[in-house]
mmCIF file as Biopython writes it, N, C-alpha, C and O atoms, coordinates in Angstrom:
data_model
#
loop_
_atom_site.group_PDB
_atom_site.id
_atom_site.type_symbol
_atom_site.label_atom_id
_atom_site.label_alt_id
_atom_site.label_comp_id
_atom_site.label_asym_id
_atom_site.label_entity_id
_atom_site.label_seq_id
_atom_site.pdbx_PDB_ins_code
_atom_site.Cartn_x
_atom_site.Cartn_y
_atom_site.Cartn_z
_atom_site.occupancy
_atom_site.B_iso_or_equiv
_atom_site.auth_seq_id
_atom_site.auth_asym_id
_atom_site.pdbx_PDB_model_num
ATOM 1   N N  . UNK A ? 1  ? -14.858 -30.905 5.126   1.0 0.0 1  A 1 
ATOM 2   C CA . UNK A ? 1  ? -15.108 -30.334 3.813   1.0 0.0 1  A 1 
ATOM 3   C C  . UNK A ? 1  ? -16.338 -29.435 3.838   1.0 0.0 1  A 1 
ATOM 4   O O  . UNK A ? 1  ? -16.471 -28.350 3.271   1.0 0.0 1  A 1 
ATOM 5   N N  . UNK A ? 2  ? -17.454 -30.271 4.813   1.0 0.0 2  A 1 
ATOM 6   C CA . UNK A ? 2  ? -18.768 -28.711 4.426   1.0 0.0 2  A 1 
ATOM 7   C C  . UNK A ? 2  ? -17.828 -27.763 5.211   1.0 0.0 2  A 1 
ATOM 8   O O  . UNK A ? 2  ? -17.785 -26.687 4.615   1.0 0.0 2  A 1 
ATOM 9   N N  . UNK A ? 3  ? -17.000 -27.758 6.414   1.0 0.0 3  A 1 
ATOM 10  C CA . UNK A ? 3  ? -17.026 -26.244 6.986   1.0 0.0 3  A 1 
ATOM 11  C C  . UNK A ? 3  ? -15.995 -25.470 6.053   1.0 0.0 3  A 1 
ATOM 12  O O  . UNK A ? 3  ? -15.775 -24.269 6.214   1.0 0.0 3  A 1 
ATOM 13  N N  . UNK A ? 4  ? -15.353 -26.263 5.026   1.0 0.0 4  A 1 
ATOM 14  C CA . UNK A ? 4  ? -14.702 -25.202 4.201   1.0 0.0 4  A 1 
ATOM 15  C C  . UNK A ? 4  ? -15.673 -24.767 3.225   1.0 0.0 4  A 1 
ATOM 16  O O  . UNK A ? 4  ? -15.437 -23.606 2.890   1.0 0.0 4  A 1 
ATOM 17  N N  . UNK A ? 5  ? -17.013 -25.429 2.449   1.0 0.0 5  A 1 
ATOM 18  C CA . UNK A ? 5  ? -17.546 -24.659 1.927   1.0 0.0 5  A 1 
ATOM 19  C C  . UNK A ? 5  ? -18.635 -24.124 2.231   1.0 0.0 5  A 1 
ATOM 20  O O  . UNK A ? 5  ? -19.400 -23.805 1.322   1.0 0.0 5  A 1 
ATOM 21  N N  . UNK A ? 6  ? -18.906 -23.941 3.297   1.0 0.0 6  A 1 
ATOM 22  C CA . UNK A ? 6  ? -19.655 -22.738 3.970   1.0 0.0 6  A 1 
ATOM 23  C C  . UNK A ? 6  ? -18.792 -21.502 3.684   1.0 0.0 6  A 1 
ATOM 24  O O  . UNK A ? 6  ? -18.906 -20.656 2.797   1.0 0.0 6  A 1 
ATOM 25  N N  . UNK A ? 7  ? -17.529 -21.682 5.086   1.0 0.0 7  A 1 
ATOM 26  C CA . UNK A ? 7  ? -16.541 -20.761 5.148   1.0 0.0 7  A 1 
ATOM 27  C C  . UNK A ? 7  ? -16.513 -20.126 3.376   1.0 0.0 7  A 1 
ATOM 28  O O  . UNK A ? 7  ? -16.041 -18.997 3.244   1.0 0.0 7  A 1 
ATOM 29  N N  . UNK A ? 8  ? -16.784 -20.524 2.675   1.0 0.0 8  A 1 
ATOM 30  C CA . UNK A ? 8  ? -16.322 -20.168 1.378   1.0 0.0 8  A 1 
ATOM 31  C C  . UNK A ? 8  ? -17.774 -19.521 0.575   1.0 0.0 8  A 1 
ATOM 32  O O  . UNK A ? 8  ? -17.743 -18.446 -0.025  1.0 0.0 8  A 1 
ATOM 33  N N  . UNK A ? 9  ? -18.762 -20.200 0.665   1.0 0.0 9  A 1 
ATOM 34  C CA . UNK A ? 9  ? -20.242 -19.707 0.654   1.0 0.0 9  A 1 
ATOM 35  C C  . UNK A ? 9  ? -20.434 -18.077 1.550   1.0 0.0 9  A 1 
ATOM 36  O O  . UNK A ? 9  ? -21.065 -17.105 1.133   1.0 0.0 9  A 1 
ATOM 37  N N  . UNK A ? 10 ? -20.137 -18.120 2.065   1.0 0.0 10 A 1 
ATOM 38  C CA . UNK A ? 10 ? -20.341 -17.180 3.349   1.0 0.0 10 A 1 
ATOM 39  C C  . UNK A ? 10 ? -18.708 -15.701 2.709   1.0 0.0 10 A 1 
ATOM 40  O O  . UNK A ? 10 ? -18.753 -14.483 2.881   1.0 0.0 10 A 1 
ATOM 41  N N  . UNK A ? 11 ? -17.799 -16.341 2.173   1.0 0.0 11 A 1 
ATOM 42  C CA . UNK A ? 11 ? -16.714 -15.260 2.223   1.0 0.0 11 A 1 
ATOM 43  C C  . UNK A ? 11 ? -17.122 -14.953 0.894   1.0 0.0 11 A 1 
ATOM 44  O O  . UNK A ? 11 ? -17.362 -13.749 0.803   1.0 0.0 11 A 1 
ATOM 45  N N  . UNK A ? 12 ? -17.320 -15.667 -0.336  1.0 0.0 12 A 1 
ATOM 46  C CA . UNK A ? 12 ? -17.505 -15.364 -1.827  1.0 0.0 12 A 1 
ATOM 47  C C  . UNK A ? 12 ? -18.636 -13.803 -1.976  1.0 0.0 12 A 1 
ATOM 48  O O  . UNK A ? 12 ? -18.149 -12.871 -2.617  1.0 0.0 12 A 1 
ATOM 49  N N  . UNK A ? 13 ? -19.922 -13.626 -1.442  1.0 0.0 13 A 1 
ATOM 50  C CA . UNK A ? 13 ? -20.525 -12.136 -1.813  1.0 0.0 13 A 1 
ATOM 51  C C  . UNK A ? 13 ? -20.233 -10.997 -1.564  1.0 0.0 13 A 1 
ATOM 52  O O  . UNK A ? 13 ? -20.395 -10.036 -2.316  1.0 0.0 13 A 1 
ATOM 53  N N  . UNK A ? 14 ? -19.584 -10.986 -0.035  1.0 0.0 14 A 1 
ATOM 54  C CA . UNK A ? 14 ? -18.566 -9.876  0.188   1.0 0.0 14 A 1 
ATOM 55  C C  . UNK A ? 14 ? -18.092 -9.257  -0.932  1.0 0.0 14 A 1 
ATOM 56  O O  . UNK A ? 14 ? -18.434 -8.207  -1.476  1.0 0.0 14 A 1 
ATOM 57  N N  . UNK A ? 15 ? -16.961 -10.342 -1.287  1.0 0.0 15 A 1 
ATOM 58  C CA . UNK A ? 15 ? -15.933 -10.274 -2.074  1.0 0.0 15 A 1 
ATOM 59  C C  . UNK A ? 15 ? -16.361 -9.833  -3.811  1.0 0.0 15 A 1 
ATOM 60  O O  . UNK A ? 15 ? -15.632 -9.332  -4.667  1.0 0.0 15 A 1 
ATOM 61  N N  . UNK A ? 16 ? -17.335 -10.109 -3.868  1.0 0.0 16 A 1 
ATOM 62  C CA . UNK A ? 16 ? -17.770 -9.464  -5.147  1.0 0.0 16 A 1 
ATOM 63  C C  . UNK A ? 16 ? -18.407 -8.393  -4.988  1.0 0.0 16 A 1 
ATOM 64  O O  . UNK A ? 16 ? -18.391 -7.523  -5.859  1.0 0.0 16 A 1 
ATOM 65  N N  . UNK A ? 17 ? -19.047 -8.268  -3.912  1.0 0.0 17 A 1 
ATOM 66  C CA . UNK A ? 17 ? -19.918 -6.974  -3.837  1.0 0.0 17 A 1 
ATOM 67  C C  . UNK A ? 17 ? -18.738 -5.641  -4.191  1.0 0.0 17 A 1 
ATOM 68  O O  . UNK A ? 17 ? -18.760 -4.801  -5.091  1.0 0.0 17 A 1 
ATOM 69  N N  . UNK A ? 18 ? -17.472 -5.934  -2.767  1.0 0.0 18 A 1 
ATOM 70  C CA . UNK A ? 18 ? -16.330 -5.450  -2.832  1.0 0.0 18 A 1 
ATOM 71  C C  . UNK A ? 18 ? -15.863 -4.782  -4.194  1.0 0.0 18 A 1 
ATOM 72  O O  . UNK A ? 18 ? -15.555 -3.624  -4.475  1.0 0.0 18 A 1 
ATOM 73  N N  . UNK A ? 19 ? -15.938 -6.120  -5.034  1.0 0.0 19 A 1 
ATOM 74  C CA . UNK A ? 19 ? -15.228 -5.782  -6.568  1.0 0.0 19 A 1 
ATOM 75  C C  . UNK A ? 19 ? -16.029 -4.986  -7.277  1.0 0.0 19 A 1 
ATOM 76  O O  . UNK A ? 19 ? -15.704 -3.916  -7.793  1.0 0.0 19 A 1 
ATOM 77  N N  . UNK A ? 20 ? -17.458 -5.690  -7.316  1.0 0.0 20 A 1 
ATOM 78  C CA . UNK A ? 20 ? -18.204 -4.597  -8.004  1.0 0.0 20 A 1 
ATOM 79  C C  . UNK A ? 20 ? -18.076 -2.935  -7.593  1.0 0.0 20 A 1 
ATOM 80  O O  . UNK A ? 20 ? -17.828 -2.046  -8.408  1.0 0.0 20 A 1 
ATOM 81  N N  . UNK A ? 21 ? -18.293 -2.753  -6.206  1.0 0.0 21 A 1 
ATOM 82  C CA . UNK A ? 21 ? -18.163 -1.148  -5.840  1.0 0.0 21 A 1 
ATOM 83  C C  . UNK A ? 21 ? -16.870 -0.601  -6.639  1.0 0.0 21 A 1 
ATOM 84  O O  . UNK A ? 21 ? -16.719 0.471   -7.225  1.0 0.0 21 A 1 
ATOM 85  N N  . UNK A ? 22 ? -16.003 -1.672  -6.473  1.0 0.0 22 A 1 
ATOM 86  C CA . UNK A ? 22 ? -14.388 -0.858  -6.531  1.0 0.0 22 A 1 
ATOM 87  C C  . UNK A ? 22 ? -13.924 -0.659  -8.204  1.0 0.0 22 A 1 
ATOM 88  O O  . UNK A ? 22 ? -12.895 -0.113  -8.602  1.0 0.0 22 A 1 
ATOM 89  N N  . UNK A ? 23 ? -15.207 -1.389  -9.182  1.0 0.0 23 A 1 
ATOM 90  C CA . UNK A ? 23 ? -15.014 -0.989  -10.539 1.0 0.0 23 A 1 
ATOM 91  C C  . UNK A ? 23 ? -15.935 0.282   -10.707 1.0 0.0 23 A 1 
ATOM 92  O O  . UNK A ? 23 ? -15.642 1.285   -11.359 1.0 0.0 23 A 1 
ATOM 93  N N  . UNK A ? 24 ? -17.131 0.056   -9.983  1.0 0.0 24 A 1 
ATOM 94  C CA . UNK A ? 24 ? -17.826 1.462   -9.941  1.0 0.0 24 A 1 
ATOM 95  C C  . UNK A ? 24 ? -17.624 2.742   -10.257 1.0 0.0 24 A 1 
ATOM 96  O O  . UNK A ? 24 ? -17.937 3.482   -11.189 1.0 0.0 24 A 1 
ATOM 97  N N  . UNK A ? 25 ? -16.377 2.922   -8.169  1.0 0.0 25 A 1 
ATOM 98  C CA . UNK A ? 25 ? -15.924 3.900   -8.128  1.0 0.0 25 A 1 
ATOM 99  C C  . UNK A ? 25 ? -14.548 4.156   -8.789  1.0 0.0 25 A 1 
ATOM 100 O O  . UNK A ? 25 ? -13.975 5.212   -8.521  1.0 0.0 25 A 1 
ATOM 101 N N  . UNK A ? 26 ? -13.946 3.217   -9.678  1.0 0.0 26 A 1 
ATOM 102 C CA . UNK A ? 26 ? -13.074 3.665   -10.756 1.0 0.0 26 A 1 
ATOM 103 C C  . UNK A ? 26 ? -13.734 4.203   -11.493 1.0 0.0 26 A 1 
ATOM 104 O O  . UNK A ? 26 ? -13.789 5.419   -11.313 1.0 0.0 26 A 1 
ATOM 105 N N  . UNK A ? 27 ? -14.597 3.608   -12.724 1.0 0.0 27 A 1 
ATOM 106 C CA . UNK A ? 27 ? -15.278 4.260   -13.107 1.0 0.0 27 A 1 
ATOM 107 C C  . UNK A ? 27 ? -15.945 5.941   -13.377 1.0 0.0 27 A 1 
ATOM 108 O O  . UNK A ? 27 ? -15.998 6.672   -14.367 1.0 0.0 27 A 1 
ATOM 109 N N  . UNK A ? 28 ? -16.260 6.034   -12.367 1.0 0.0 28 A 1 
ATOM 110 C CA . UNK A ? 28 ? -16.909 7.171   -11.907 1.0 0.0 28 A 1 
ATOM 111 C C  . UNK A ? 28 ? -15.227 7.571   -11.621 1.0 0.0 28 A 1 
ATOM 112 O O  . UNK A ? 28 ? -14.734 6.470   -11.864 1.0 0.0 28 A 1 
ATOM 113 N N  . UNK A ? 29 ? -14.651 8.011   -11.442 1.0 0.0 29 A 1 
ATOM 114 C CA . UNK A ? 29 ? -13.134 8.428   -10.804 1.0 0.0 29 A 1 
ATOM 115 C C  . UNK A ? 29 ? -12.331 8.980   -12.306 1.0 0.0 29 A 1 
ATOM 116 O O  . UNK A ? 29 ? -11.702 10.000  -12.591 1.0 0.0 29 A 1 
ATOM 117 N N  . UNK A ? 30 ? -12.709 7.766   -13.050 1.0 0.0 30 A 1 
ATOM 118 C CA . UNK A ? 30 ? -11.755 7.850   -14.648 1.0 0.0 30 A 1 
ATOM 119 C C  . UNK A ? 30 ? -12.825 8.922   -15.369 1.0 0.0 30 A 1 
ATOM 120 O O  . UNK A ? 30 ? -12.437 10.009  -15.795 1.0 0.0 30 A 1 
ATOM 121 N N  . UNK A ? 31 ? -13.886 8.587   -15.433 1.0 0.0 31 A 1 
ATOM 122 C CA . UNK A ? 31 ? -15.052 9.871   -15.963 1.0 0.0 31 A 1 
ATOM 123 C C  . UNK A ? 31 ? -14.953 10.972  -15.719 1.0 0.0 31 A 1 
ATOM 124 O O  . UNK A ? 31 ? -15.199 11.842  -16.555 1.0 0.0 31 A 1 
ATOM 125 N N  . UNK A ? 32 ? -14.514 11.257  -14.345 1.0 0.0 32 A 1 
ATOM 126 C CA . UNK A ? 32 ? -14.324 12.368  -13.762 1.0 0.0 32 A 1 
ATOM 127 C C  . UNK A ? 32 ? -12.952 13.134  -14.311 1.0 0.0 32 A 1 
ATOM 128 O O  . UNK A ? 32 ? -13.031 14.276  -14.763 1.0 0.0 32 A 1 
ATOM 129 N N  . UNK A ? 33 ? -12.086 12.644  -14.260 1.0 0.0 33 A 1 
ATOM 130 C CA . UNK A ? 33 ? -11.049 12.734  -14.351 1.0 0.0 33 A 1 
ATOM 131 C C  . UNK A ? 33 ? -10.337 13.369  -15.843 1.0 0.0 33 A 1 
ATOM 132 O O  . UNK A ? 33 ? -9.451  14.211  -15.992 1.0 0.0 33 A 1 
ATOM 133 N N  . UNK A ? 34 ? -11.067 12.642  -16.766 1.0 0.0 34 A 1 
ATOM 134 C CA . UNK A ? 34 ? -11.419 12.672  -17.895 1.0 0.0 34 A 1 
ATOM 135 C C  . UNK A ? 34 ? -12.001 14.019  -18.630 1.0 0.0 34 A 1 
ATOM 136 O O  . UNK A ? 34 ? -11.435 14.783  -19.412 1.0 0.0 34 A 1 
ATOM 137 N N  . UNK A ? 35 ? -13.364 14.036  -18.088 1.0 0.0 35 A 1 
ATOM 138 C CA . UNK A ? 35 ? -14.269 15.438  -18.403 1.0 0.0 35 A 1 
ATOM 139 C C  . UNK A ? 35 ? -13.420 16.614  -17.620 1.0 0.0 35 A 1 
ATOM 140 O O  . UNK A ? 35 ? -13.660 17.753  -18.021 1.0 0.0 35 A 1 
ATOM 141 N N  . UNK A ? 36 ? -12.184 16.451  -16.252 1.0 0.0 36 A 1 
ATOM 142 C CA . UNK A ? 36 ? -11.953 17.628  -16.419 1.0 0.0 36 A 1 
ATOM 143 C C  . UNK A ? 36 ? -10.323 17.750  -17.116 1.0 0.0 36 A 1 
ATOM 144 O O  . UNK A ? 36 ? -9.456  18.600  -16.916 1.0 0.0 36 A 1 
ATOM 145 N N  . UNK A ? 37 ? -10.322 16.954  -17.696 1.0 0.0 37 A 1 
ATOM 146 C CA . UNK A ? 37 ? -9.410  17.001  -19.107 1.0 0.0 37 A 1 
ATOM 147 C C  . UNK A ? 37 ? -9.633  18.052  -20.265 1.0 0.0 37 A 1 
ATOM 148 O O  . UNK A ? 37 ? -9.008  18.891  -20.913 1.0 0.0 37 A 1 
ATOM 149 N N  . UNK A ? 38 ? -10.976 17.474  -20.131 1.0 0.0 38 A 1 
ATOM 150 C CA . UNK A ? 38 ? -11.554 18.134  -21.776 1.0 0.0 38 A 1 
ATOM 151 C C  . UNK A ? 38 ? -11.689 19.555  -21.005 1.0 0.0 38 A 1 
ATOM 152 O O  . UNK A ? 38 ? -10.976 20.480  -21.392 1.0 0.0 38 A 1 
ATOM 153 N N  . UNK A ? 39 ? -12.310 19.693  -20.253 1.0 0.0 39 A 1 
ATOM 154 C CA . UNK A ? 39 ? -12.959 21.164  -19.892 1.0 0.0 39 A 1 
ATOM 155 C C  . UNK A ? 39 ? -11.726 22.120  -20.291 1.0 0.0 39 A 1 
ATOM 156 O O  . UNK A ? 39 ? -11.724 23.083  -21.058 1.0 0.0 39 A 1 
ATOM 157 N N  . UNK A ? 40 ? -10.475 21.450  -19.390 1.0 0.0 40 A 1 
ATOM 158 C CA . UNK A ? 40 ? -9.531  22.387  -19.563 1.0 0.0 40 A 1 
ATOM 159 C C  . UNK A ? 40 ? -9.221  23.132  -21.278 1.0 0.0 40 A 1 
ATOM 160 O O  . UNK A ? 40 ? -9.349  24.198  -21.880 1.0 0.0 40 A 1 
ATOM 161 N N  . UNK A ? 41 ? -8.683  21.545  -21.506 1.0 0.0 41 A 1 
ATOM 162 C CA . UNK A ? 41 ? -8.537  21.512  -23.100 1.0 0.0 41 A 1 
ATOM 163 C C  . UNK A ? 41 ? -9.258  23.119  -23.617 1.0 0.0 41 A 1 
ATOM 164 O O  . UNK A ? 41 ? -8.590  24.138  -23.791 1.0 0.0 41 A 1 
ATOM 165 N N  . UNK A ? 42 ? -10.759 23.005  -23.794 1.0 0.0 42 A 1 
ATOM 166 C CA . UNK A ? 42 ? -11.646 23.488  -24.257 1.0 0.0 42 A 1 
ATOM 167 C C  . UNK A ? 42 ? -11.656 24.892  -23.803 1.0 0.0 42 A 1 
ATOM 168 O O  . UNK A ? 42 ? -12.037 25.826  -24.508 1.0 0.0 42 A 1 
ATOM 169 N N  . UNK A ? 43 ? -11.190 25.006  -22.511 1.0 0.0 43 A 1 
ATOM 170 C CA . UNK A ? 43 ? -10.917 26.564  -21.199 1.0 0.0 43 A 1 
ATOM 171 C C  . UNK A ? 43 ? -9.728  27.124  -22.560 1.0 0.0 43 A 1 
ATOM 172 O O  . UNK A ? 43 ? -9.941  28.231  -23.054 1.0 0.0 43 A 1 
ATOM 173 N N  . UNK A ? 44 ? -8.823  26.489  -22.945 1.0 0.0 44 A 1 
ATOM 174 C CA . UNK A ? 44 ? -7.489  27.008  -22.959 1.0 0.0 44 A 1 
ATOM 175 C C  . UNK A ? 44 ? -7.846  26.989  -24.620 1.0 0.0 44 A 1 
ATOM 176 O O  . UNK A ? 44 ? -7.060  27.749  -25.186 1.0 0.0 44 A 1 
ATOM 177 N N  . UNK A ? 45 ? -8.663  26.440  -25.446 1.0 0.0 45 A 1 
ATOM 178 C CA . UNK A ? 45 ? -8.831  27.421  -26.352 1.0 0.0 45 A 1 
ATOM 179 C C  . UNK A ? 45 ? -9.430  28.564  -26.982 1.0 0.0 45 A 1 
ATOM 180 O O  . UNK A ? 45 ? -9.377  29.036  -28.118 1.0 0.0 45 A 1 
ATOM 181 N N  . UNK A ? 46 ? -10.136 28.935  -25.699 1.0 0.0 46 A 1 
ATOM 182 C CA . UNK A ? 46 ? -11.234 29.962  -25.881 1.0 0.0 46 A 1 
ATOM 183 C C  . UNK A ? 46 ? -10.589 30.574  -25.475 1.0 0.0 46 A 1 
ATOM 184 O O  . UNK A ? 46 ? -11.025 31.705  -25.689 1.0 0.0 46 A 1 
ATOM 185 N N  . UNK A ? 47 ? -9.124  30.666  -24.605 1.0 0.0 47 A 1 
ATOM 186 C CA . UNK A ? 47 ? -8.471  31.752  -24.092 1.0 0.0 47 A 1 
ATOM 187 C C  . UNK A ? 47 ? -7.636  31.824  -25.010 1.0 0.0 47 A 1 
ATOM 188 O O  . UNK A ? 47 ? -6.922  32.807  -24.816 1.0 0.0 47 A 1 
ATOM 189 N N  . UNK A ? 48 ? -7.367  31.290  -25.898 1.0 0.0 48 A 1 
ATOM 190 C CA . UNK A ? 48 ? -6.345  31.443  -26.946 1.0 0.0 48 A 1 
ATOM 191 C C  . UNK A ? 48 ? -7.163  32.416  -27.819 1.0 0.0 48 A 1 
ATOM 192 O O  . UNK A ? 48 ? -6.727  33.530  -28.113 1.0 0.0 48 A 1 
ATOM 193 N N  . UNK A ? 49 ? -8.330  31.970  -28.212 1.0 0.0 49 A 1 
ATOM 194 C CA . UNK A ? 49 ? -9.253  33.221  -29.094 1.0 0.0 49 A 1 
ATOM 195 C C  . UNK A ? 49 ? -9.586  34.012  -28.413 1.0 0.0 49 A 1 
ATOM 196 O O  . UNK A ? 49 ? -10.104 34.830  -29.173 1.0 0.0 49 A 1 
ATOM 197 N N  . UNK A ? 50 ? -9.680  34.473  -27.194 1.0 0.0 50 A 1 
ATOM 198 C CA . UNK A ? 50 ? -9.619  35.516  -26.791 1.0 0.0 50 A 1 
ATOM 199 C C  . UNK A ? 50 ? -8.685  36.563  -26.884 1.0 0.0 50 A 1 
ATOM 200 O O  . UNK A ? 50 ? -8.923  37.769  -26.943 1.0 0.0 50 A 1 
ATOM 201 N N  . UNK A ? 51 ? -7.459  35.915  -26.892 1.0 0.0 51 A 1 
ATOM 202 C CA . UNK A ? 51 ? -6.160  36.793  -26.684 1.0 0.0 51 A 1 
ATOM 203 C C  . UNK A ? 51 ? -5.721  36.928  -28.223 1.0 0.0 51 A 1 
ATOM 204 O O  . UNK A ? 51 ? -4.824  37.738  -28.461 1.0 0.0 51 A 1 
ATOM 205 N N  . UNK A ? 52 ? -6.246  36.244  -29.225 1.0 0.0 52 A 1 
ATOM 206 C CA . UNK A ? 52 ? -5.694  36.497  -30.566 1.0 0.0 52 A 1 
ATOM 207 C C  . UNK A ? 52 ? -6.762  37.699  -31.096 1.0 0.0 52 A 1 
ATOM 208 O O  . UNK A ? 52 ? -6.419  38.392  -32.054 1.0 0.0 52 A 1 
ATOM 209 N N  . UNK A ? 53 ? -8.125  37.932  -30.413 1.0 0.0 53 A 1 
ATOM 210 C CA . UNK A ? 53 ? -8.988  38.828  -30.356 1.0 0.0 53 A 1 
ATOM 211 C C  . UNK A ? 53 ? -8.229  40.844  -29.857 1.0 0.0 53 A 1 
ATOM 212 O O  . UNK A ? 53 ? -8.093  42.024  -30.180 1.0 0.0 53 A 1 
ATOM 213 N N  . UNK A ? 54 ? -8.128  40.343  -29.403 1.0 0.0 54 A 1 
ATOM 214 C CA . UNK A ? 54 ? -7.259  41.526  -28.329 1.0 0.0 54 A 1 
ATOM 215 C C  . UNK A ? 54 ? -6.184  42.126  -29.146 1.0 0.0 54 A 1 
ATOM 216 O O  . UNK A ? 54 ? -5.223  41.451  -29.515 1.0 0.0 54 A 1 
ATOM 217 N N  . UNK A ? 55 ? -6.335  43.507  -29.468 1.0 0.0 55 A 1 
ATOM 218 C CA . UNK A ? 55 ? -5.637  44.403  -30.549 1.0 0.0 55 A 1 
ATOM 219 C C  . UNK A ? 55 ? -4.268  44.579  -29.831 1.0 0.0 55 A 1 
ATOM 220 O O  . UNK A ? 55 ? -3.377  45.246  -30.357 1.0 0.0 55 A 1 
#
């Protein structure tokens, strides 16, 4: 029984460290992803007033 909870002491911080990074870089991934949502959005209505500008 201790060498399973070593073995288990010893595998458990990895494993969160792991998780933590991997919500991180979602995170950061969905943000990203996101802002160049809007940019576009925002690209494509200034080109719309541009072109309703235009005689």
């Amino acid at each position: 029984m201790d060498l399973f909870l070593e073995i288990l002491g010893s595998i458990t911080p990895p494993i969160f460290i792991g998780l933590l990074f991997w919500f991180i870089m979602r995170a950061i991934i969905r943000s990203d992803s996101k802002e160049r949502q809007v940019y576009a959005e925002i690209e494509a209505e200034e080109r719309a007033k541009l072109e309703a500008k235009k005689p």
